[in-house]
CHARMM internal coordinates of N, CA and C (Angstrom, degrees):
IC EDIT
DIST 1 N 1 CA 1.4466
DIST 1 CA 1 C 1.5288
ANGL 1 N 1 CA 1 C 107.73
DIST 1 C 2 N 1.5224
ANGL 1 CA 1 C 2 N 104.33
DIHE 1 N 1 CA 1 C 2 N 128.06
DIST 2 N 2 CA 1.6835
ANGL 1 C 2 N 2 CA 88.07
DIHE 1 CA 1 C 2 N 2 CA 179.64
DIST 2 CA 2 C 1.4495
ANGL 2 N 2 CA 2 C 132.92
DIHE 1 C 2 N 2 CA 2 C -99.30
DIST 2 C 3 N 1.1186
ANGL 2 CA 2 C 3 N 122.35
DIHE 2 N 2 CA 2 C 3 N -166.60
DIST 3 N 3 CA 1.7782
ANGL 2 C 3 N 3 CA 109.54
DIHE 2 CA 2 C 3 N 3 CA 164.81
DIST 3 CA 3 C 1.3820
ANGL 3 N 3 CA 3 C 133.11
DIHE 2 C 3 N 3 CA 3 C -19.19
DIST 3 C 4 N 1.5254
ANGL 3 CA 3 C 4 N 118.30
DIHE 3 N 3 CA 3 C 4 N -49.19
DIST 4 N 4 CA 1.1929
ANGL 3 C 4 N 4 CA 144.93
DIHE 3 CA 3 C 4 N 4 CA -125.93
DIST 4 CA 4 C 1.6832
ANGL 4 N 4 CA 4 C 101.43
DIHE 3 C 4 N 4 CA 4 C -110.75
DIST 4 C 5 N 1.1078
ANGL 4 CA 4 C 5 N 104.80
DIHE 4 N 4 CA 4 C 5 N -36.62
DIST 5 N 5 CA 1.2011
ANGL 4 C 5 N 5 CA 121.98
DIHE 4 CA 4 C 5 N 5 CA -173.61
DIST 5 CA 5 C 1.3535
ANGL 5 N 5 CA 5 C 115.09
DIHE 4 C 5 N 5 CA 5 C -110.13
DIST 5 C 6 N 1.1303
ANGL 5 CA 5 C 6 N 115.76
DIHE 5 N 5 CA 5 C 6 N -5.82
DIST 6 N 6 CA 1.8017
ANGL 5 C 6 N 6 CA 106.39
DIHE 5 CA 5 C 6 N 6 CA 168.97
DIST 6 CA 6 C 1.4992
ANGL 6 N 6 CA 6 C 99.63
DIHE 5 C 6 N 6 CA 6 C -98.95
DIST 6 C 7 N 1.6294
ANGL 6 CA 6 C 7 N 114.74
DIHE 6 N 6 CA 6 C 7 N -21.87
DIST 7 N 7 CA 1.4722
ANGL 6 C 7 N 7 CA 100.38
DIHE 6 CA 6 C 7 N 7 CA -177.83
DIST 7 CA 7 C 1.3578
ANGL 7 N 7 CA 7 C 113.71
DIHE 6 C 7 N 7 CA 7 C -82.99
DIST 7 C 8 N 1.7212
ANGL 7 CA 7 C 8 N 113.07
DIHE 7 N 7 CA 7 C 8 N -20.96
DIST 8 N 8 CA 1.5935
ANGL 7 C 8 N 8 CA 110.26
DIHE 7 CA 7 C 8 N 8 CA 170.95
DIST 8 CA 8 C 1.6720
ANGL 8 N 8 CA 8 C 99.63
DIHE 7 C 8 N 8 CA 8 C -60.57
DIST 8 C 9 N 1.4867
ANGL 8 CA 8 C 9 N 123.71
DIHE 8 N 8 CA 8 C 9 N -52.03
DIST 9 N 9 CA 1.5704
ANGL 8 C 9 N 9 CA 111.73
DIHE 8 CA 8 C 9 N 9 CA -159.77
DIST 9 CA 9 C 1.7619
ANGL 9 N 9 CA 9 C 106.19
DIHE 8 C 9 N 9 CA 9 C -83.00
DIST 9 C 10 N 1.3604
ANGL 9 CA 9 C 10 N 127.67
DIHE 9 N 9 CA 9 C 10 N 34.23
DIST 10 N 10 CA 1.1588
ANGL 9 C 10 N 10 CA 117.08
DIHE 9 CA 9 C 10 N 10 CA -163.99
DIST 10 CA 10 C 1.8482
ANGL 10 N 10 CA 10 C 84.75
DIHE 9 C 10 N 10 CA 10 C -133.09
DIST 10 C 11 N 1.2001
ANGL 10 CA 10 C 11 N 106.56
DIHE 10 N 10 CA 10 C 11 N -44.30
DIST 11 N 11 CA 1.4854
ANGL 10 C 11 N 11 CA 110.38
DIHE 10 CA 10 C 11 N 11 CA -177.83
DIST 11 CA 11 C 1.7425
ANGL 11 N 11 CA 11 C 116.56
DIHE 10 C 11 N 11 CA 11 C -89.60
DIST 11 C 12 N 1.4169
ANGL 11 CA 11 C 12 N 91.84
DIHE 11 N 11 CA 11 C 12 N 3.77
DIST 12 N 12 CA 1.6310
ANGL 11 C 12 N 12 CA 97.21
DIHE 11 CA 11 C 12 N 12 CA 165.93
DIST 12 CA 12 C 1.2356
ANGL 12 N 12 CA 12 C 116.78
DIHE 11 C 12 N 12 CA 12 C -89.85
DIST 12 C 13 N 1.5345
ANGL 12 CA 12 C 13 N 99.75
DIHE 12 N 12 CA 12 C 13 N -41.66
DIST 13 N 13 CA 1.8278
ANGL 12 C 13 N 13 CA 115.00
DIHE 12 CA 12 C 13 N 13 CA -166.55
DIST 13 CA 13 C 2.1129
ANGL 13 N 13 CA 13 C 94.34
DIHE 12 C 13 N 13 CA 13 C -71.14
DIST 13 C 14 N 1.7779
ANGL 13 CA 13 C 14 N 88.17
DIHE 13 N 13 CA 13 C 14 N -56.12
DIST 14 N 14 CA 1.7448
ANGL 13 C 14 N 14 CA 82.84
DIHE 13 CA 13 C 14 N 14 CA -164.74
DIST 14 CA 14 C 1.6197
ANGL 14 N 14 CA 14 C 99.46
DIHE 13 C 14 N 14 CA 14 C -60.40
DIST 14 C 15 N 1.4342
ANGL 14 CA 14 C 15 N 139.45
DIHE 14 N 14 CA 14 C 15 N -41.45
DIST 15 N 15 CA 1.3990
ANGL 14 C 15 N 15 CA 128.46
DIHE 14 CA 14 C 15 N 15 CA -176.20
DIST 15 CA 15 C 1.8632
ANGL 15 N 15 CA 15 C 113.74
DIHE 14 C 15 N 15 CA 15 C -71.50
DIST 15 C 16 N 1.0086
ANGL 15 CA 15 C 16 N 104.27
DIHE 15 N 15 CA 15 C 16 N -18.11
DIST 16 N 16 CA 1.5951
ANGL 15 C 16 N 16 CA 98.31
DIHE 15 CA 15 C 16 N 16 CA 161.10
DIST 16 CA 16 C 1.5455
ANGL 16 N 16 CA 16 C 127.58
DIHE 15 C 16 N 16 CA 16 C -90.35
DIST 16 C 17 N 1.5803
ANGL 16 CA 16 C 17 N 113.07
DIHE 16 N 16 CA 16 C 17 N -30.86
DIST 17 N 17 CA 1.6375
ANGL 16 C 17 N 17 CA 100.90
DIHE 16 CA 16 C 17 N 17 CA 170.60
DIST 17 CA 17 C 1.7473
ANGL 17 N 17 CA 17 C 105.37
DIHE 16 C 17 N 17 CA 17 C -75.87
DIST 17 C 18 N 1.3390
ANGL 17 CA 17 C 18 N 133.12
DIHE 17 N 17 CA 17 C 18 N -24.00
DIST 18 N 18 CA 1.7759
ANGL 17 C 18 N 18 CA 126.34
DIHE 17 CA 17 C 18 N 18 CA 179.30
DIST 18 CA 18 C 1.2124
ANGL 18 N 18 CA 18 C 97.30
DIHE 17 C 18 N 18 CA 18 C -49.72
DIST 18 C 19 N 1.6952
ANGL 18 CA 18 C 19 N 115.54
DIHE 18 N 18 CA 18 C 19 N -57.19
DIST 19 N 19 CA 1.5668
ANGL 18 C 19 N 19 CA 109.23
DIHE 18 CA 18 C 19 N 19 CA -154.16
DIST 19 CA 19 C 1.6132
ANGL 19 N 19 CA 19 C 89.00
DIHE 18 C 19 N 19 CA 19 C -90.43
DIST 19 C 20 N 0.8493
ANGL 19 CA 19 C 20 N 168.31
DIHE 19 N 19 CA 19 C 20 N 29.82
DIST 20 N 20 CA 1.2175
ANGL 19 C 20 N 20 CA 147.40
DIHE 19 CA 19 C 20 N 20 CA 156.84
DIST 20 CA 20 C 1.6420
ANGL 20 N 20 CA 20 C 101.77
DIHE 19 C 20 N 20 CA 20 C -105.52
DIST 20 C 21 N 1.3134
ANGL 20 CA 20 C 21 N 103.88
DIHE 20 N 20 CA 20 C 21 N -26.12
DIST 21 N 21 CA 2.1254
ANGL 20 C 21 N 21 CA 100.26
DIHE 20 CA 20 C 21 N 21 CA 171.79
DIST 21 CA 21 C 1.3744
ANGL 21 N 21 CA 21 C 91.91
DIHE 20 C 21 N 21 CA 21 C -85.74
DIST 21 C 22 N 1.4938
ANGL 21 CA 21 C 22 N 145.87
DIHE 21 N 21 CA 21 C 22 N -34.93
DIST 22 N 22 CA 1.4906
ANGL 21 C 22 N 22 CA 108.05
DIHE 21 CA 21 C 22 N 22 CA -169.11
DIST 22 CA 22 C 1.6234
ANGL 22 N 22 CA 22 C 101.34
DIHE 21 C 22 N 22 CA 22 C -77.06
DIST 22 C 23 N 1.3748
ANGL 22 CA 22 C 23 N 126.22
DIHE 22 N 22 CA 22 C 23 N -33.63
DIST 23 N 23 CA 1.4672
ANGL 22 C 23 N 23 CA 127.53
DIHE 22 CA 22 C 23 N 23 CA 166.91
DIST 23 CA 23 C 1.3657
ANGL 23 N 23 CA 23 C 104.42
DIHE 22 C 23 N 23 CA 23 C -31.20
DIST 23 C 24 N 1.0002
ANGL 23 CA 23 C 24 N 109.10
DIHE 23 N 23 CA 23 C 24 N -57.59
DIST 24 N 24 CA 1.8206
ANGL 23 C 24 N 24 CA 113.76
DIHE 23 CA 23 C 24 N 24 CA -170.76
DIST 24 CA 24 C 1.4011
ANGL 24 N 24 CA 24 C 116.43
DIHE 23 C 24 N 24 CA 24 C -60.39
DIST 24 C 25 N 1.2409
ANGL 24 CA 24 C 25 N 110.67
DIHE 24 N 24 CA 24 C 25 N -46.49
DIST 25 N 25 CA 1.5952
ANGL 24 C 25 N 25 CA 141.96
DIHE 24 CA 24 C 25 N 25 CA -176.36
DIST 25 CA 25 C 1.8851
ANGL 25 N 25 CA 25 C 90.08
DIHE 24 C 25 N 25 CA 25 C -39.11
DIST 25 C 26 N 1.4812
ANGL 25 CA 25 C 26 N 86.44
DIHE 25 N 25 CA 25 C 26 N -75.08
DIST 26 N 26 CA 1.4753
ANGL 25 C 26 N 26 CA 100.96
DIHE 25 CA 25 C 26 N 26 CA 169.86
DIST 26 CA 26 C 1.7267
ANGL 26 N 26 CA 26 C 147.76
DIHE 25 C 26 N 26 CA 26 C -40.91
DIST 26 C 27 N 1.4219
ANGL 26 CA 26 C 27 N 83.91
DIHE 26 N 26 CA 26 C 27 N -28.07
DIST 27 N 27 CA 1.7430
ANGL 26 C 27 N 27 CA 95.82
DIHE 26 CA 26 C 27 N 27 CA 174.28
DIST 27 CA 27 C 1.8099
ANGL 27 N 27 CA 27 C 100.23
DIHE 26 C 27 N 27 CA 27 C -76.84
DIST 27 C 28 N 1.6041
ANGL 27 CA 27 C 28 N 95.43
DIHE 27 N 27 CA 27 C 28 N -58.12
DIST 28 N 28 CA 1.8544
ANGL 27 C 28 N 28 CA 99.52
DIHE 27 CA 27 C 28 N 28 CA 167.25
DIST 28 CA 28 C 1.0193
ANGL 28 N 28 CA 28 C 107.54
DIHE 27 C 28 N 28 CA 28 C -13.45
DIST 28 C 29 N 1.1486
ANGL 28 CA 28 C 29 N 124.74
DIHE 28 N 28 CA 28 C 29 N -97.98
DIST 29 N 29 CA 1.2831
ANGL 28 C 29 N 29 CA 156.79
DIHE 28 CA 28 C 29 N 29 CA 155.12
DIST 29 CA 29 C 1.5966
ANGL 29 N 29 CA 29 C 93.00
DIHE 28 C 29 N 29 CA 29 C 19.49
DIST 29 C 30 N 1.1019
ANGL 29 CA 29 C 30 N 108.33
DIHE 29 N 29 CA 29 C 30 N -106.30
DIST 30 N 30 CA 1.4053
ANGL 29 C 30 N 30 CA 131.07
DIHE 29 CA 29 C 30 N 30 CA 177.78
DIST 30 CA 30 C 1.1730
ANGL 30 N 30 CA 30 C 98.62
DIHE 29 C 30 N 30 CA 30 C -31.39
DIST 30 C 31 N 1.3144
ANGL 30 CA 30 C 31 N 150.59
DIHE 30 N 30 CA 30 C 31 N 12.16
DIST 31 N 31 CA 1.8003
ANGL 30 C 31 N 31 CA 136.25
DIHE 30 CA 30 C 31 N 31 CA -169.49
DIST 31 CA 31 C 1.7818
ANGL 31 N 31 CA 31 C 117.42
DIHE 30 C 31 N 31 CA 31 C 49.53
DIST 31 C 32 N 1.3281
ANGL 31 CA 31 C 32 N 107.60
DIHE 31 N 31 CA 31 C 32 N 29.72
DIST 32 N 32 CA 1.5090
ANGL 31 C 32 N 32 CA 92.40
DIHE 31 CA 31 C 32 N 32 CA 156.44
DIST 32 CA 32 C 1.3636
ANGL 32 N 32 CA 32 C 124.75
DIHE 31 C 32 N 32 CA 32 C -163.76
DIST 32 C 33 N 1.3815
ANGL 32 CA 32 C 33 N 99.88
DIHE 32 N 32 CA 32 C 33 N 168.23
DIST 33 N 33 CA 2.0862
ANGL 32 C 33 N 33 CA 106.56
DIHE 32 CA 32 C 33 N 33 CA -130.25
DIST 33 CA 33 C 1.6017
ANGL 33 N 33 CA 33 C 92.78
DIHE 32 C 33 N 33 CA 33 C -72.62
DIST 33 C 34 N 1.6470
ANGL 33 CA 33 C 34 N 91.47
DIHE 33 N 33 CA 33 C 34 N 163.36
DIST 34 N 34 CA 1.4388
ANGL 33 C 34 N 34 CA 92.37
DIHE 33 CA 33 C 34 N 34 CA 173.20
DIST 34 CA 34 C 1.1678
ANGL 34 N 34 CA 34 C 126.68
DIHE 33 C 34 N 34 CA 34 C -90.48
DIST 34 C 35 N 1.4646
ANGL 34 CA 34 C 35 N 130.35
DIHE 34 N 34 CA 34 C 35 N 150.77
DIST 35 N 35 CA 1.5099
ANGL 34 C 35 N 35 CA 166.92
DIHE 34 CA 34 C 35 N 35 CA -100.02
DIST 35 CA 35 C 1.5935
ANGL 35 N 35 CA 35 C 99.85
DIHE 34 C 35 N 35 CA 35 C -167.62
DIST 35 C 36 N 1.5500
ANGL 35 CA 35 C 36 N 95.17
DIHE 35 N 35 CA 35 C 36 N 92.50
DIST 36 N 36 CA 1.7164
ANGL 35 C 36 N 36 CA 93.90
DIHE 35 CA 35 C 36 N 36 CA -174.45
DIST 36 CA 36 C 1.8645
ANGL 36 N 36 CA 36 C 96.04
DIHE 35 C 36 N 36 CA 36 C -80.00
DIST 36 C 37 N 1.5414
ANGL 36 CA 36 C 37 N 123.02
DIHE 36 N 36 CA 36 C 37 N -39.91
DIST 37 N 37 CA 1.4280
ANGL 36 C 37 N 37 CA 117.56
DIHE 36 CA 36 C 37 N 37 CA 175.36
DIST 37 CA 37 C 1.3612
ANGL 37 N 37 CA 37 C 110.88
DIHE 36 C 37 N 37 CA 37 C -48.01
DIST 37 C 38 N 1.0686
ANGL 37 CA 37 C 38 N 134.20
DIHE 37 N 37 CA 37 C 38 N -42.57
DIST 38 N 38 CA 1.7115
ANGL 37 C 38 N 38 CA 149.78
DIHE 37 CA 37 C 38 N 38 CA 177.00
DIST 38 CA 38 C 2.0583
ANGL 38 N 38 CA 38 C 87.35
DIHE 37 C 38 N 38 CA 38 C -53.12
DIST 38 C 39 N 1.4803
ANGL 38 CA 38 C 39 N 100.81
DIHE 38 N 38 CA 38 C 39 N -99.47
DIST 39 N 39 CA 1.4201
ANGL 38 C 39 N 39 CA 87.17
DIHE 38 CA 38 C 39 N 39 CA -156.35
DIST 39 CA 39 C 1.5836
ANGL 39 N 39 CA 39 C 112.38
DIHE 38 C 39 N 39 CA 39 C -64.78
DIST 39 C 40 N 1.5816
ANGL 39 CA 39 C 40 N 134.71
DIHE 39 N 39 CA 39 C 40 N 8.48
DIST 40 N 40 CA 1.4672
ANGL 39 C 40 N 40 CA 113.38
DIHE 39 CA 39 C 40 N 40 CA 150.45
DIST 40 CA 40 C 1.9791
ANGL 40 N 40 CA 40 C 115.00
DIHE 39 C 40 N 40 CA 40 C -66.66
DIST 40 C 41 N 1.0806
ANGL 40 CA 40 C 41 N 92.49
DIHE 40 N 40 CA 40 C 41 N -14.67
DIST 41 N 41 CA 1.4439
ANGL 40 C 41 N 41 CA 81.35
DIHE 40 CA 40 C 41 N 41 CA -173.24
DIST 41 CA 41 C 1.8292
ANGL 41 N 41 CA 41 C 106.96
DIHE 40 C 41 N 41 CA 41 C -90.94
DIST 41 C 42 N 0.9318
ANGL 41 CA 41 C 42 N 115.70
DIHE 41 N 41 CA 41 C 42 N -50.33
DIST 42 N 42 CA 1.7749
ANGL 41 C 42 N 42 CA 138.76
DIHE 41 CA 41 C 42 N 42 CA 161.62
DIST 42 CA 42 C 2.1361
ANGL 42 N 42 CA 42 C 81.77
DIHE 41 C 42 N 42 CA 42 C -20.52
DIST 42 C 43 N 1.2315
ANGL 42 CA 42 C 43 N 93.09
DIHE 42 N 42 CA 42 C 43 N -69.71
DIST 43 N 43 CA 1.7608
ANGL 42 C 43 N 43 CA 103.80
DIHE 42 CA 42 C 43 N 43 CA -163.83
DIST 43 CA 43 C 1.4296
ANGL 43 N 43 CA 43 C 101.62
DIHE 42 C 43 N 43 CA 43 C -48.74
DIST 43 C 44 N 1.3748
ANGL 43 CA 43 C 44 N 111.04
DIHE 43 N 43 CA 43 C 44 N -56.03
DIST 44 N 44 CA 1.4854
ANGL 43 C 44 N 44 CA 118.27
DIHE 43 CA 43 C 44 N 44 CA -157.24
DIST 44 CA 44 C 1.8513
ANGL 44 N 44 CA 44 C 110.36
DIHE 43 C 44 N 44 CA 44 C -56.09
DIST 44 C 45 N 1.5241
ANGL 44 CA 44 C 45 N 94.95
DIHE 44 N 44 CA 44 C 45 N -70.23
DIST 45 N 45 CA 1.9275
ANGL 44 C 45 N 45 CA 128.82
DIHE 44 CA 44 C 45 N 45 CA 150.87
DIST 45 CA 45 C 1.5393
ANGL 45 N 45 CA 45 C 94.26
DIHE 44 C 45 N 45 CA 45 C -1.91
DIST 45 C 46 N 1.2842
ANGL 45 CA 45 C 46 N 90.38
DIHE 45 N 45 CA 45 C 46 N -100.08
DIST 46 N 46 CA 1.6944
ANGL 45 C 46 N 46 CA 104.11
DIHE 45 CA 45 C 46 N 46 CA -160.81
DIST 46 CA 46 C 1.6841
ANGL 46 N 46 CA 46 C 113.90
DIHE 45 C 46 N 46 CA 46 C -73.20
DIST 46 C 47 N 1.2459
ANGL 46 CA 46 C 47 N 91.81
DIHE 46 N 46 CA 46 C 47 N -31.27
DIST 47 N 47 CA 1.8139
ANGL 46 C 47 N 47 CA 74.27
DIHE 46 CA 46 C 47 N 47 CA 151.33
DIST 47 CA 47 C 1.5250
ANGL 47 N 47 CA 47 C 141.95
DIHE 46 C 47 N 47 CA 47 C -83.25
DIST 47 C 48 N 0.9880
ANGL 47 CA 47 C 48 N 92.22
DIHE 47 N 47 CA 47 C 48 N -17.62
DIST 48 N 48 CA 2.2911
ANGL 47 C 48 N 48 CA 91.88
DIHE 47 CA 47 C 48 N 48 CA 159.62
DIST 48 CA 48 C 1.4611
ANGL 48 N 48 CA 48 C 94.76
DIHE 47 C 48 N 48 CA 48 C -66.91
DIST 48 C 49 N 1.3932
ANGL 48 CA 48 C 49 N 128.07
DIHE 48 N 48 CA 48 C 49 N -38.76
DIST 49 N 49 CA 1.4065
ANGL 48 C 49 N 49 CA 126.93
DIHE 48 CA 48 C 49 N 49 CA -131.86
DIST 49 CA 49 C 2.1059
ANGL 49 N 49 CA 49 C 75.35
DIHE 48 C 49 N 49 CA 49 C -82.92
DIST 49 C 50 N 1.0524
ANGL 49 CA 49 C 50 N 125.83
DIHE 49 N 49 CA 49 C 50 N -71.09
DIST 50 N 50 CA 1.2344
ANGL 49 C 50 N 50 CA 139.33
DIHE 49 CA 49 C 50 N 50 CA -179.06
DIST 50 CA 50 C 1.7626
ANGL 50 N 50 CA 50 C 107.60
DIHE 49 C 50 N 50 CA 50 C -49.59
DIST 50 C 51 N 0.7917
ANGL 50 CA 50 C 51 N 143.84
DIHE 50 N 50 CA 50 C 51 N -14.36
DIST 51 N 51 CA 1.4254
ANGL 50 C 51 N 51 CA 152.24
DIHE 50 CA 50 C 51 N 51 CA 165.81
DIST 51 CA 51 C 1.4520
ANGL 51 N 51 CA 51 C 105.28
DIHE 50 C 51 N 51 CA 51 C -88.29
DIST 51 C 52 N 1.5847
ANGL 51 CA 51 C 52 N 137.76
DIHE 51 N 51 CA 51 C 52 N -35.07
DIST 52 N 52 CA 1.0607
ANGL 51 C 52 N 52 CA 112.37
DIHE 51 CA 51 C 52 N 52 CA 168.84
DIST 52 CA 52 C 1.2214
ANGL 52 N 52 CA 52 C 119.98
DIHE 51 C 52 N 52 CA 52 C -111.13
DIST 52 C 53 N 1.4883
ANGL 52 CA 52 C 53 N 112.21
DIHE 52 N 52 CA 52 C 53 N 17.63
DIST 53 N 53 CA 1.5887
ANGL 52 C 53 N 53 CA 104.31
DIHE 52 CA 52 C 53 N 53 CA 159.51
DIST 53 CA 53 C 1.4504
ANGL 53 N 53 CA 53 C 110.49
DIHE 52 C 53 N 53 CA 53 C -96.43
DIST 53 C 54 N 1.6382
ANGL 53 CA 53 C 54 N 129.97
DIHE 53 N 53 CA 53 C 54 N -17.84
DIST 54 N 54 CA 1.3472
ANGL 53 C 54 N 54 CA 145.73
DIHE 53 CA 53 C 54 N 54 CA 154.76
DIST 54 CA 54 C 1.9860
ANGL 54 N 54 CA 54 C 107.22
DIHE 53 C 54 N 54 CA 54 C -43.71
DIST 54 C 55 N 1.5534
ANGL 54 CA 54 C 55 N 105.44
DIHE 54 N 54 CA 54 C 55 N -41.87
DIST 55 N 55 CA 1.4028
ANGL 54 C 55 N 55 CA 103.82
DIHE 54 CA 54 C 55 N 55 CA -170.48
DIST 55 CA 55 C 1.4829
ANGL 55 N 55 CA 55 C 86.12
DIHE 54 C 55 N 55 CA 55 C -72.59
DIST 55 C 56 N 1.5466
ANGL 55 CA 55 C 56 N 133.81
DIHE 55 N 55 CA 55 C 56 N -53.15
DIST 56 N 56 CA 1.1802
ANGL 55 C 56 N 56 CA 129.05
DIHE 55 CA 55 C 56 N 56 CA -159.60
DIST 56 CA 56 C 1.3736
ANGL 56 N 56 CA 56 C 136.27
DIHE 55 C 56 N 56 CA 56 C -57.14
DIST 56 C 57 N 1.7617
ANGL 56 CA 56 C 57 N 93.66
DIHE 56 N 56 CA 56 C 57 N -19.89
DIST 57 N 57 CA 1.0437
ANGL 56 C 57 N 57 CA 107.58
DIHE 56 CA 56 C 57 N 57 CA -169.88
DIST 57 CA 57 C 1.7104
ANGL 57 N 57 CA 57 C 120.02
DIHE 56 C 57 N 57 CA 57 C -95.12
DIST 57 C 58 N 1.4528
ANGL 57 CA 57 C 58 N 93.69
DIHE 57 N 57 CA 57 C 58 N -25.96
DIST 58 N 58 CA 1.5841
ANGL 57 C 58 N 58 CA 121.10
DIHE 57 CA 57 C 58 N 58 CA 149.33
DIST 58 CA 58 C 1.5120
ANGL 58 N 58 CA 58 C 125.40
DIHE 57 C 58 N 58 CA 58 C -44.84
DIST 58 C 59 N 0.8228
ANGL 58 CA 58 C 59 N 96.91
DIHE 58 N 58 CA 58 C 59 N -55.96
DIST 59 N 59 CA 1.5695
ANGL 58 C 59 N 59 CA 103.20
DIHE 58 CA 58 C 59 N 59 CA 174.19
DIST 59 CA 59 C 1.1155
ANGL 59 N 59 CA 59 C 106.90
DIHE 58 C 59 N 59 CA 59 C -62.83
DIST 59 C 60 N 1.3253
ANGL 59 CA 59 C 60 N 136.03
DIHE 59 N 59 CA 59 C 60 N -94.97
DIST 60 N 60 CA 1.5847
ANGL 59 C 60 N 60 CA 144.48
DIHE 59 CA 59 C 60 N 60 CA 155.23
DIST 60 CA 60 C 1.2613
ANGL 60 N 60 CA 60 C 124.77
DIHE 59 C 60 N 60 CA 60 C 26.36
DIST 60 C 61 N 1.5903
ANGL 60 CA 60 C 61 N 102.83
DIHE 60 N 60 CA 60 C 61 N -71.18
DIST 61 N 61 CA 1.8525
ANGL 60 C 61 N 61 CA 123.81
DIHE 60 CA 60 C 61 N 61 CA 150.46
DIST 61 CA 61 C 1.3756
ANGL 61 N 61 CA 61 C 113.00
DIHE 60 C 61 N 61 CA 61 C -40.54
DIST 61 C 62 N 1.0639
ANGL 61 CA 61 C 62 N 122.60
DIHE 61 N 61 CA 61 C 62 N -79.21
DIST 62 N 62 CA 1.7767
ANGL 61 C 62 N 62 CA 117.02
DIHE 61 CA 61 C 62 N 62 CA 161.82
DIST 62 CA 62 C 1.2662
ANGL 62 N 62 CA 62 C 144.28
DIHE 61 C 62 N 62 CA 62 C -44.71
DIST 62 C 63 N 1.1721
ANGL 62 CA 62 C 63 N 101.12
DIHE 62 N 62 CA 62 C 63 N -10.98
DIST 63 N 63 CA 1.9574
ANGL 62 C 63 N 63 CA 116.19
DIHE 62 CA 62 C 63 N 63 CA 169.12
DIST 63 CA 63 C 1.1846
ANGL 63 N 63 CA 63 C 89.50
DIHE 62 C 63 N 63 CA 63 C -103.19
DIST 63 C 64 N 1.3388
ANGL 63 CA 63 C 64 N 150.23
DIHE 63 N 63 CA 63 C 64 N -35.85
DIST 64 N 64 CA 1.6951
ANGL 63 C 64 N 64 CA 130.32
DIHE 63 CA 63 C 64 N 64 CA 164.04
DIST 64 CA 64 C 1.4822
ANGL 64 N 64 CA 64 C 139.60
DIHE 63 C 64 N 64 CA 64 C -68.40
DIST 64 C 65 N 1.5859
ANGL 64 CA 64 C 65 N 89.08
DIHE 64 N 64 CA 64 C 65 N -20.39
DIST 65 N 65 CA 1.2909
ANGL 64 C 65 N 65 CA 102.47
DIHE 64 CA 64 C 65 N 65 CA 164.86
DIST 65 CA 65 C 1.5894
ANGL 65 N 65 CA 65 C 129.06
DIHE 64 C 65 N 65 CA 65 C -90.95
DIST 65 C 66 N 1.3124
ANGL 65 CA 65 C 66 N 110.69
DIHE 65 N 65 CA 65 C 66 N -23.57
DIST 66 N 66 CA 1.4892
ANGL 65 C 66 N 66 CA 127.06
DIHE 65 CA 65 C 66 N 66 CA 152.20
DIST 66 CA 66 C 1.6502
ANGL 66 N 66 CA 66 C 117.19
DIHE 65 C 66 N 66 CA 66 C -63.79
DIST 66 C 67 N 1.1191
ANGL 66 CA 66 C 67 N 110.22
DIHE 66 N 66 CA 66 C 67 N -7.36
DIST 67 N 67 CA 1.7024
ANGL 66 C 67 N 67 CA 114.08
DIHE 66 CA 66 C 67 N 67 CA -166.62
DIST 67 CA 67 C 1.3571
ANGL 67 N 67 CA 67 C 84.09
DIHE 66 C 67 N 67 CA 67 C -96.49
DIST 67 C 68 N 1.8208
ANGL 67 CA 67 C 68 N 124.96
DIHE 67 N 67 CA 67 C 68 N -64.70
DIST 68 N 68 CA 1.2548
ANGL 67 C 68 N 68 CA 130.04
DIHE 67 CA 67 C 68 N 68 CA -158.71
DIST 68 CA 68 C 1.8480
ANGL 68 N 68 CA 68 C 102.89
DIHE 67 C 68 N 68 CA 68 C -54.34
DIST 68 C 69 N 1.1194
ANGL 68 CA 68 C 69 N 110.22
DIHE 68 N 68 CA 68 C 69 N -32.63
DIST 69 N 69 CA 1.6006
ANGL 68 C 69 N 69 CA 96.79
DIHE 68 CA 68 C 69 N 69 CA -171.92
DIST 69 CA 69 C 1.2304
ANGL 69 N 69 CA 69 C 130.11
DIHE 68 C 69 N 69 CA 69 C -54.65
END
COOR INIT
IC SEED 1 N 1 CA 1 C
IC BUILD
């Protein structure tokens, strides 16, 4: 597995369980119980969503750094 791809699946997983516990944080909050279908999906959601702006941003970095040479 290379660089590229453990940091897409590392910044998907860690940016989808934050927002799916402050989601949660929040229902608390509000008085009601937690909803493991709720935050698997919260997780799932925003972590593709964060994995491919992580890939995007990957790339990006490397077409600038290939430019600078």
């Amino acid at each position: 597995m290379n660089k590229q791809t453990k940091s897409v699946i590392i910044g998907g997983l860690v940016g989808g369980i934050v927002y799916a516990s402050i989601m949660a944080g929040f229902d608390y909050i509000d008085g009601q119980n937690f909803r493991s279908w709720r935050f698997i999906l919260n997780v799932s959601m925003f972590g593709i969503f964060i994995g491919f702006m992580t890939k995007y941003n990957i790339k990006k970095q490397s077409e600038k750094e290939n430019n600078n040479d």
